[in-house]
VOSEDO-228653 format. One record per residue (C-alpha): residue in three letters; chain; y negated, z, x. Coordinates in steps of 0.1 Angstrom, whole numbers, padded with zeros to 4 digits. Example, Ala and Ser with C-alpha at 12.3 -4.5 7.8 and 13.67 -1.06 7.14 Angstrom:
BEGIN
<site residu="ALA" chaine="A" north="0045" up="0078" east="0123"/>
<site residu="SER" chaine="A" north="0011" up="0071" east="0137"/>
//
This chain:
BEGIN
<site residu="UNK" chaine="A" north="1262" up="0236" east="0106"/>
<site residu="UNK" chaine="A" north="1288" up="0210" east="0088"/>
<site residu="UNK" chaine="A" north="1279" up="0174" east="0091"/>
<site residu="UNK" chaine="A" north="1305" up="0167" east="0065"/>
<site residu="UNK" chaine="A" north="1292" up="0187" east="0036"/>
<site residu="UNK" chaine="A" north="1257" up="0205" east="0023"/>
<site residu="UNK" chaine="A" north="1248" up="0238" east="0037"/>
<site residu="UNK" chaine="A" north="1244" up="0266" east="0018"/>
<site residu="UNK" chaine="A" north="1218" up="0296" east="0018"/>
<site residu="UNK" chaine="A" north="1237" up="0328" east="0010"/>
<site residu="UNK" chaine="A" north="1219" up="0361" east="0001"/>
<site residu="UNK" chaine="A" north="1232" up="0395" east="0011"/>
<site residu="UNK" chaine="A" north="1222" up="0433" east="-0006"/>
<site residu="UNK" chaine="A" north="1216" up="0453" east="0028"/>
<site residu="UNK" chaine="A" north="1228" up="0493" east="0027"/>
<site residu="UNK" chaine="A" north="1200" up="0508" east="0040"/>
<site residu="UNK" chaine="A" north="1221" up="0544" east="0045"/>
<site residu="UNK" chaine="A" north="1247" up="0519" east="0061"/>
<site residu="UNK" chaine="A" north="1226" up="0488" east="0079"/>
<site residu="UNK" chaine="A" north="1265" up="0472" east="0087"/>
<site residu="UNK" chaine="A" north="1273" up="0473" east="0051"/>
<site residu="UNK" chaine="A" north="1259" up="0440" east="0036"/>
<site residu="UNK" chaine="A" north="1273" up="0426" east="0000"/>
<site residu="UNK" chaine="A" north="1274" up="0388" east="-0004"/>
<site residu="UNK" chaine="A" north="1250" up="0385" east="-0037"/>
<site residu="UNK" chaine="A" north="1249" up="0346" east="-0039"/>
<site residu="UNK" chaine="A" north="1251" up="0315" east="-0026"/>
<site residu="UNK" chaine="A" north="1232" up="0284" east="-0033"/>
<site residu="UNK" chaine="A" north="1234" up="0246" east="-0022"/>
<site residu="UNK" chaine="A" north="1206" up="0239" east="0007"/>
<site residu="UNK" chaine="A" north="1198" up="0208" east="0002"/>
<site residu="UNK" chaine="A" north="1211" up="0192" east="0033"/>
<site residu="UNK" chaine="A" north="1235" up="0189" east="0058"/>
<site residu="UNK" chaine="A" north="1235" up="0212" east="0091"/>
<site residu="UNK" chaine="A" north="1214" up="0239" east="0078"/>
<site residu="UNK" chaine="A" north="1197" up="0254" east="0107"/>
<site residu="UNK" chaine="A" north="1166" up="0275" east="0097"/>
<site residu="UNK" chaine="A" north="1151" up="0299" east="0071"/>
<site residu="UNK" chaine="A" north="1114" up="0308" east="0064"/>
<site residu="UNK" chaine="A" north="1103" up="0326" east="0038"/>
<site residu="UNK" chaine="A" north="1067" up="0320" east="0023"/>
<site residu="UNK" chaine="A" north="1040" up="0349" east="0030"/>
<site residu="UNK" chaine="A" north="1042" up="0356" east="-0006"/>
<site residu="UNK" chaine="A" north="1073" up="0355" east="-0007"/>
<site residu="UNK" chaine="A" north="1078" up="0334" east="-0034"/>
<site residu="UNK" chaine="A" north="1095" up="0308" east="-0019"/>
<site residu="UNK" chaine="A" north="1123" up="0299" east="0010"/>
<site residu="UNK" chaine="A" north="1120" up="0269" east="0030"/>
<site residu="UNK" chaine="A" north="1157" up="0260" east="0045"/>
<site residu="UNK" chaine="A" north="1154" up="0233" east="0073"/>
<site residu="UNK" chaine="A" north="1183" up="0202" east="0076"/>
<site residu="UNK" chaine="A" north="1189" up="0192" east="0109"/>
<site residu="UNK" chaine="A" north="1215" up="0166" east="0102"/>
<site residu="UNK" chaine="A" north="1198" up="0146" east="0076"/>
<site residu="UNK" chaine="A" north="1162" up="0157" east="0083"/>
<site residu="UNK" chaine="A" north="1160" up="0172" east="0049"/>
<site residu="UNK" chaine="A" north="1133" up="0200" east="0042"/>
<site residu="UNK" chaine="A" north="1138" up="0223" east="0007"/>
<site residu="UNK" chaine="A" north="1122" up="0246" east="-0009"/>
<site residu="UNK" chaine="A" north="1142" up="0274" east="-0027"/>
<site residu="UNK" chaine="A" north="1122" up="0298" east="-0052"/>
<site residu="UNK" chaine="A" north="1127" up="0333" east="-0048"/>
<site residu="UNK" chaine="A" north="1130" up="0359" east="-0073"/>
<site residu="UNK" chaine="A" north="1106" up="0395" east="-0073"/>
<site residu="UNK" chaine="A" north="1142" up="0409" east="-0064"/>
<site residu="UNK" chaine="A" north="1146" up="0383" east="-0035"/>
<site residu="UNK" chaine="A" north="1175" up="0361" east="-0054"/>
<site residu="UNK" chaine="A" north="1178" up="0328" east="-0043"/>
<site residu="UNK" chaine="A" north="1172" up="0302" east="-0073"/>
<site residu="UNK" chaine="A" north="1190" up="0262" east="-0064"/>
<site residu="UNK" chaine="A" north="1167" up="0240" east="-0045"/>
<site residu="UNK" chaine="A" north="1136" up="0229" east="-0064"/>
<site residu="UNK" chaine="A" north="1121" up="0204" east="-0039"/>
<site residu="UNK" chaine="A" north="1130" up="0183" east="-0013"/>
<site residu="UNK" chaine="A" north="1113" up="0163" east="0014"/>
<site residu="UNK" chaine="A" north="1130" up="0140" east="0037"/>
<site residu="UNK" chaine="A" north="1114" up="0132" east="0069"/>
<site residu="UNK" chaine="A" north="1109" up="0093" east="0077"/>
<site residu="UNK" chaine="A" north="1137" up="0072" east="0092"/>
<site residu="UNK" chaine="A" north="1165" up="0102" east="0085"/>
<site residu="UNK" chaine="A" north="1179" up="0070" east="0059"/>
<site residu="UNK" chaine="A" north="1199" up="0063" east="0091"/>
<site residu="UNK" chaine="A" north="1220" up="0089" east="0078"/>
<site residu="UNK" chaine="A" north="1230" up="0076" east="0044"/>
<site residu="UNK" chaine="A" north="1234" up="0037" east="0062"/>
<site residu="UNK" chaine="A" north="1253" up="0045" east="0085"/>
<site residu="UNK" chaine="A" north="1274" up="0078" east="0088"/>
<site residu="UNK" chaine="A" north="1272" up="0090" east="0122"/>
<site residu="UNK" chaine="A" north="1298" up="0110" east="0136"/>
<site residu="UNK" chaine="A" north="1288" up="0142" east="0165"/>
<site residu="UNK" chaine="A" north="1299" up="0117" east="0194"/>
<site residu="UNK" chaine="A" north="1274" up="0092" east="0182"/>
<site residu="UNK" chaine="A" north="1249" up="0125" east="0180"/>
<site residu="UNK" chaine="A" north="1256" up="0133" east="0214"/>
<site residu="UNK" chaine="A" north="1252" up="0099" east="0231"/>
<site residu="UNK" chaine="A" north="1216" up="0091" east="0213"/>
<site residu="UNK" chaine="A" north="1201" up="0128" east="0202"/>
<site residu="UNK" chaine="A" north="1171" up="0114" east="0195"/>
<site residu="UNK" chaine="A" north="1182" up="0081" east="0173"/>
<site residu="UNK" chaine="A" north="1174" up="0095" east="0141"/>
<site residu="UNK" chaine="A" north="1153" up="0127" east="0131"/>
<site residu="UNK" chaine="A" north="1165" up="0159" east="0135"/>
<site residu="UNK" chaine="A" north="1143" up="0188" east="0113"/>
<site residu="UNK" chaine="A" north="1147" up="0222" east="0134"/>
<site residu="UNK" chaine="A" north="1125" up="0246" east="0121"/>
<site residu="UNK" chaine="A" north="1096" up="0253" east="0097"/>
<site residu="UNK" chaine="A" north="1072" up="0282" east="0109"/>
<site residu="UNK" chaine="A" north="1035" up="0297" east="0088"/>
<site residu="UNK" chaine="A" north="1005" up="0297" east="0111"/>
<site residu="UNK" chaine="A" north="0991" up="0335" east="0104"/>
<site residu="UNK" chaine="A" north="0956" up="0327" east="0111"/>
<site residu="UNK" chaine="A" north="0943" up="0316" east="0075"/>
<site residu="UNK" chaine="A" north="0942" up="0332" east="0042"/>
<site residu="UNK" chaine="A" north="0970" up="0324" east="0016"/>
<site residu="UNK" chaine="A" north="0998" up="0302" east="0022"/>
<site residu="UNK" chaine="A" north="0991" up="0287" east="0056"/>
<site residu="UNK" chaine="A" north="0999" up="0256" east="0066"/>
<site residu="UNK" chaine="A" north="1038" up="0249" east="0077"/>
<site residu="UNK" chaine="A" north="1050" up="0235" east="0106"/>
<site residu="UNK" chaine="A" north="1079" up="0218" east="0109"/>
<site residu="UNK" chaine="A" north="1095" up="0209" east="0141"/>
<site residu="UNK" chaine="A" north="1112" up="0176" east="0146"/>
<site residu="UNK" chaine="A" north="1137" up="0170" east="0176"/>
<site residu="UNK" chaine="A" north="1149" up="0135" east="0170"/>
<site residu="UNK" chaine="A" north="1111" up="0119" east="0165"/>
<site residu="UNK" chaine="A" north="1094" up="0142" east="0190"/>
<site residu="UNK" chaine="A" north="1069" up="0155" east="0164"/>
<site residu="UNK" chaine="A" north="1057" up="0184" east="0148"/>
<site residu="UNK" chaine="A" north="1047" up="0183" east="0112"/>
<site residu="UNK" chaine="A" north="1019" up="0195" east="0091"/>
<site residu="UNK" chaine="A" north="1029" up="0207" east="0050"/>
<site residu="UNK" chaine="A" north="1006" up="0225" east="0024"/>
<site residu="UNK" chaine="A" north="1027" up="0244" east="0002"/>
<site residu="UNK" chaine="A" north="1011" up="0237" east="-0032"/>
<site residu="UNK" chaine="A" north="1025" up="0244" east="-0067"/>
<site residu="UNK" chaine="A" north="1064" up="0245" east="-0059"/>
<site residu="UNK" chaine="A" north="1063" up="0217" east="-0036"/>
<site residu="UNK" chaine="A" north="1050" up="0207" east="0004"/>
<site residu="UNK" chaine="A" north="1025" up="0181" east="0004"/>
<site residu="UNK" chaine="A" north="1021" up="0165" east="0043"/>
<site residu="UNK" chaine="A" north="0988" up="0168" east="0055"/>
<site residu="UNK" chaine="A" north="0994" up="0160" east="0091"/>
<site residu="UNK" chaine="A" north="1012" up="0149" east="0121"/>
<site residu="UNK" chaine="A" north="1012" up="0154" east="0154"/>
<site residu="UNK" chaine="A" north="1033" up="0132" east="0180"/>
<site residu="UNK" chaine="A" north="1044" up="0148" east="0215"/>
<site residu="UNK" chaine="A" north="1056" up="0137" east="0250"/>
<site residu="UNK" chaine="A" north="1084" up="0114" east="0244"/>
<site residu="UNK" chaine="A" north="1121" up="0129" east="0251"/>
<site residu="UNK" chaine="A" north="1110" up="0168" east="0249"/>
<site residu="UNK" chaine="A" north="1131" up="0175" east="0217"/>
<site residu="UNK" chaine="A" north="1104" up="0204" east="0199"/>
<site residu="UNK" chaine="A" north="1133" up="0224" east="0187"/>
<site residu="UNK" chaine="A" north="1112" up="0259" east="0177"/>
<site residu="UNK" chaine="A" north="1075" up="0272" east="0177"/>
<site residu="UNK" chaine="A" north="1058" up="0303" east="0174"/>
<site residu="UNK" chaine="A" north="1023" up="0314" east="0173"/>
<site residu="UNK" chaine="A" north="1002" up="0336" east="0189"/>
<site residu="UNK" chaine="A" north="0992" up="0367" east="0163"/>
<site residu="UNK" chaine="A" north="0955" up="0364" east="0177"/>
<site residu="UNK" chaine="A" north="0949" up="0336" east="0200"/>
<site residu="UNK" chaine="A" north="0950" up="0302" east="0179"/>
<site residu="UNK" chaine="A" north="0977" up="0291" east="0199"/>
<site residu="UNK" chaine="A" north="1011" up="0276" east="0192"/>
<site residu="UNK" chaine="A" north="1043" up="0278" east="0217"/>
<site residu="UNK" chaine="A" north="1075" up="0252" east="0214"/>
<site residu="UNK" chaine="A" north="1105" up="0252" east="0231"/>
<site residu="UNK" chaine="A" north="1118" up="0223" east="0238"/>
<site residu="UNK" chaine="A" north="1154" up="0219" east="0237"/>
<site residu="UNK" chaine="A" north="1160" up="0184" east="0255"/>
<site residu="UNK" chaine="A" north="1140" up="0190" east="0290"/>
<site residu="UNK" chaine="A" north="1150" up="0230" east="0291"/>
<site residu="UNK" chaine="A" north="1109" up="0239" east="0291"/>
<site residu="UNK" chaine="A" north="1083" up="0257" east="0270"/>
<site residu="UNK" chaine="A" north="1054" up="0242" east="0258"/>
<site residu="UNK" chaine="A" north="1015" up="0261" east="0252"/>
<site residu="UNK" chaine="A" north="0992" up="0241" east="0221"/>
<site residu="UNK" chaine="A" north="0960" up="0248" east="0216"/>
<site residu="UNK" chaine="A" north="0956" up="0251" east="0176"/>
<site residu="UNK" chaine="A" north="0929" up="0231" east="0162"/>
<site residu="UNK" chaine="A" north="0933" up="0238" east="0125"/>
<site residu="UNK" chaine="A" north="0916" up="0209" east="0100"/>
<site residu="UNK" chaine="A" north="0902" up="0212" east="0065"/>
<site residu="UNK" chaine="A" north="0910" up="0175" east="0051"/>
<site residu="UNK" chaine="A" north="0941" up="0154" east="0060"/>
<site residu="UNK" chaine="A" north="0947" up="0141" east="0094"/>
<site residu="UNK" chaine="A" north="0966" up="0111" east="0099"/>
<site residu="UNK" chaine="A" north="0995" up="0111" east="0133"/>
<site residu="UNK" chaine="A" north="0976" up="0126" east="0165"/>
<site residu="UNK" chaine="A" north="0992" up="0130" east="0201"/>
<site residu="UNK" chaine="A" north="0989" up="0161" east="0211"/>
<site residu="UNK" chaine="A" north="0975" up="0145" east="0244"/>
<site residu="UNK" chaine="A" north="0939" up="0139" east="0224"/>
<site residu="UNK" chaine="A" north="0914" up="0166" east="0226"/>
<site residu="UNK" chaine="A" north="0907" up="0184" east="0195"/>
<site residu="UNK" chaine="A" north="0942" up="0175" east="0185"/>
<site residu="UNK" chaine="A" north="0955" up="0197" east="0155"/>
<site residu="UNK" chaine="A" north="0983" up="0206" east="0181"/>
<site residu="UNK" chaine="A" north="0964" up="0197" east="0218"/>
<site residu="UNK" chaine="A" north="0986" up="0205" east="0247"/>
<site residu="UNK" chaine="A" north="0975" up="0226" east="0273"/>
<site residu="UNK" chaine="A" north="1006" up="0233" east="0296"/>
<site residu="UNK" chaine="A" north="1046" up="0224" east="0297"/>
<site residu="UNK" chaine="A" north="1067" up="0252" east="0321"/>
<site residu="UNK" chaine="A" north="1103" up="0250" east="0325"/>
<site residu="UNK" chaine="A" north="1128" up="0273" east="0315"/>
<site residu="UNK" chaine="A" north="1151" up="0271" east="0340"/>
<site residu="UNK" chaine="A" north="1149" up="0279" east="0379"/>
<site residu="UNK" chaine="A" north="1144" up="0250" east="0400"/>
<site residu="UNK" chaine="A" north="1181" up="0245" east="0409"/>
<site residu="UNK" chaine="A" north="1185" up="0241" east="0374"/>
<site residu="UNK" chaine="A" north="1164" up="0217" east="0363"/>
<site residu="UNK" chaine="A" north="1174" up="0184" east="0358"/>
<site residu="UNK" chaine="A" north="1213" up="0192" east="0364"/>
<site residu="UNK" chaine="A" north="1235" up="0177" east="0340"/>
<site residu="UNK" chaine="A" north="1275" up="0171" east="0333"/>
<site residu="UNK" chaine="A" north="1295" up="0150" east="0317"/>
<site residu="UNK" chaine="A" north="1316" up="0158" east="0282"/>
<site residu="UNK" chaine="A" north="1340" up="0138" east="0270"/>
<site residu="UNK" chaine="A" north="1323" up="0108" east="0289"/>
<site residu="UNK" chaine="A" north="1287" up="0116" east="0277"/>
<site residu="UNK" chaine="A" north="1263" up="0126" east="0300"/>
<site residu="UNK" chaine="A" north="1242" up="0154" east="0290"/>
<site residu="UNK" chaine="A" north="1224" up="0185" east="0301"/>
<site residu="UNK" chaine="A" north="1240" up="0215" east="0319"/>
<site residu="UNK" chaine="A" north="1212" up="0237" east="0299"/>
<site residu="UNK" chaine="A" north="1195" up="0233" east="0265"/>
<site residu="UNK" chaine="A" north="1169" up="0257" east="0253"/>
<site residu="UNK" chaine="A" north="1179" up="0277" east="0222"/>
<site residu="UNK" chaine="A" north="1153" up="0303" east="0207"/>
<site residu="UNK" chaine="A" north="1118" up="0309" east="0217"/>
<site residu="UNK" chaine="A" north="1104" up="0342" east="0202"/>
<site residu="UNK" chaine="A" north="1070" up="0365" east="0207"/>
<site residu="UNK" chaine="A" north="1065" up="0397" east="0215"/>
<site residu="UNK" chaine="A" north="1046" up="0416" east="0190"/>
<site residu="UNK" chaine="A" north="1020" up="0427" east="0217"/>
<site residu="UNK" chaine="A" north="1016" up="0391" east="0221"/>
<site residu="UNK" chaine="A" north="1020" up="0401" east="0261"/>
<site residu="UNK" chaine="A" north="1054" up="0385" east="0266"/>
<site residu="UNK" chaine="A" north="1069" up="0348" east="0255"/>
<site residu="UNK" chaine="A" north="1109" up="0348" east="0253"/>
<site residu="UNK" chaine="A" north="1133" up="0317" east="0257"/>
<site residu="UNK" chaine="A" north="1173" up="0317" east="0257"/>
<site residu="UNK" chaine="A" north="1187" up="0289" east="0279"/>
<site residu="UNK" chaine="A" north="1219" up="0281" east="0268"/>
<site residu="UNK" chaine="A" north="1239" up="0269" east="0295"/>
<site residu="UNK" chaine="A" north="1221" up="0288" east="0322"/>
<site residu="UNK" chaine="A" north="1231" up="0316" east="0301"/>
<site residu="UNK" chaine="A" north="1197" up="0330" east="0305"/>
<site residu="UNK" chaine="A" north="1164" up="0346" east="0290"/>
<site residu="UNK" chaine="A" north="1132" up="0332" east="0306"/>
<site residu="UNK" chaine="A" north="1106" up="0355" east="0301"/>
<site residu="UNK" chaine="A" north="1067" up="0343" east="0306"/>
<site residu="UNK" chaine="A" north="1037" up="0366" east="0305"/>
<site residu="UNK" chaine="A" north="1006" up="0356" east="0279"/>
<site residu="UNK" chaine="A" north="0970" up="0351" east="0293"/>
<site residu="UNK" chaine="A" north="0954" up="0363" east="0262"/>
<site residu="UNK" chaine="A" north="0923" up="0356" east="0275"/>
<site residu="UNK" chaine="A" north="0929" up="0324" east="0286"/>
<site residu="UNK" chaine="A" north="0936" up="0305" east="0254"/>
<site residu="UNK" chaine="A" north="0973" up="0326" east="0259"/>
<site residu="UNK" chaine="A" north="0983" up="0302" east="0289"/>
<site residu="UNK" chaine="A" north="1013" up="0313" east="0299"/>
<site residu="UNK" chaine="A" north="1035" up="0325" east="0336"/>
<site residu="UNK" chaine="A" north="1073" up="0326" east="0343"/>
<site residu="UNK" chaine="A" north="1075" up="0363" east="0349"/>
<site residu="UNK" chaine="A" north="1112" up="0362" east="0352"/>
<site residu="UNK" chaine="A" north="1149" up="0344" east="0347"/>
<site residu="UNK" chaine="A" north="1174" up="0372" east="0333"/>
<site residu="UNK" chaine="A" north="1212" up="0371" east="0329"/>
<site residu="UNK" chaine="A" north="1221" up="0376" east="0291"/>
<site residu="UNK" chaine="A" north="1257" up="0384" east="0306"/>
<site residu="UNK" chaine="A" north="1270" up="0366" east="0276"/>
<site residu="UNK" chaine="A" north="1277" up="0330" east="0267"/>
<site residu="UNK" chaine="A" north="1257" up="0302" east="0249"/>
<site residu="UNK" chaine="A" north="1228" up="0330" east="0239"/>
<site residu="UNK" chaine="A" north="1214" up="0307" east="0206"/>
//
């Protein structure tokens, strides 16, 4: 994740005799600096790679062989100019997490027929974004604005239940949308209205209660002593997981299917290992 320079999006031949054996094939330019996150199109035509530094959001085409062709279109989310203007450093990025936006993550609802729509998470504006993927390129057909200060760092959705789940990095909690999808384009919503695209039904934390809230100080910058990492489902679509790095934890909530798939802290576990991302 270099500031400094582009990330790149490198492709590997898998041994499938051998799964350890993997043979760099190539390596293309991502289109942006701090390349955090890969999705590839239900097609699979197409790879999005996400840009947290600069907010940048590429698409890649891919070949029938899975090659990795140089990025073919690029769309930069508004206000990540700050960038270019002014150069921030990491201590800067530290101190103000939210002064400029940070893209995190780009996920396909599975619920409609086709592409889907994408989803793009934004940290730094609190946001979660709607694209159409049409003809080699993402058009933006919505937006919708969140609780100030959460940080949406990743989402997920449920395979059945029209419901999407966010982590939010910032606050150390986990957040339950009810999915409202829309035909024609929707202007910026808060997620507060009813029969928002993304409406918010519940916010849990991640963290036991001796947790939450605690923060440190590093290299004279306050900051939090946990930040959420990874948020993944369950392919029963029974069990929601969360990594809290810091805490050095997986939070694991249960899924009320029936219940719009409101979720319960079922349990805090070690990961006996260090920053689990």
């Amino acid at each position: 994740e270099c500031i400094d320079q582009p990330g790149e999006v490198l492709t590997f031949a898998l041994d499938n005799t051998i799964p350890s054996n993997m043979k760099l094939v190539s390596r293309e330019r991502a289109g942006g600096k701090s390349t955090c996150y890969l999705k590839v199109s239900k097609d699979c035509s197409t790879l999005t790679a996400v840009n947290y530094w600069d907010a940048k959001v590429c698409l890649l085409p891919l070949t029938e062989s899975g090659d990795v062709q140089p990025v073919a279109f690029t769309t930069t989310h508004e206000g990540a100019e700050y960038v270019d203007a002014n150069n921030p450093d990491r201590t800067e990025h530290w101190m103000y997490r939210q002064r400029w936006p940070h893209a995190h993550c780009a996920e396909v609802e599975p619920y409609s027929e086709g592409q889907g729509r994408f989803y793009v998470c934004d940290l730094g504006k609190d946001a979660v974004l709607e694209y159409a993927l049409e003809e080699g390129a993402l058009r933006k057909t919505g937006q919708v604005n969140l609780e100030a200060g959460l940080g949406p760092r990743h989402c997920v959705f449920h395979p059945r239940t029209k419901a999407c789940y966010i982590v939010n990095e910032l606050t150390s909690s986990v957040s339950l949308y009810k999915y409202n999808p829309k035909e024609l384009f929707g202007e910026e919503e808060s997620a507060t209205e009813t029969g928002a695209l993304l409406e918010h039904v519940q916010t849990l934390s991640t963290l036991p209660e001796e947790w939450q809230d605690k923060q440190t100080i590093k290299n004279g910058v306050w900051k939090a002593a946990s930040h959420c990492s990874e948020i993944r489902i369950h392919p029963s679509g029974k069990l929601l997981f969360v990594g809290n790095r810091g805490h050095d934890s997986l939070a694991v909530f249960t899924i009320d299917e029936e219940n719009g798939g409101a979720i319960a802290l079922s349990e805090i576990a070690p990961t006996n290992g260090e920053c689990p991302r």
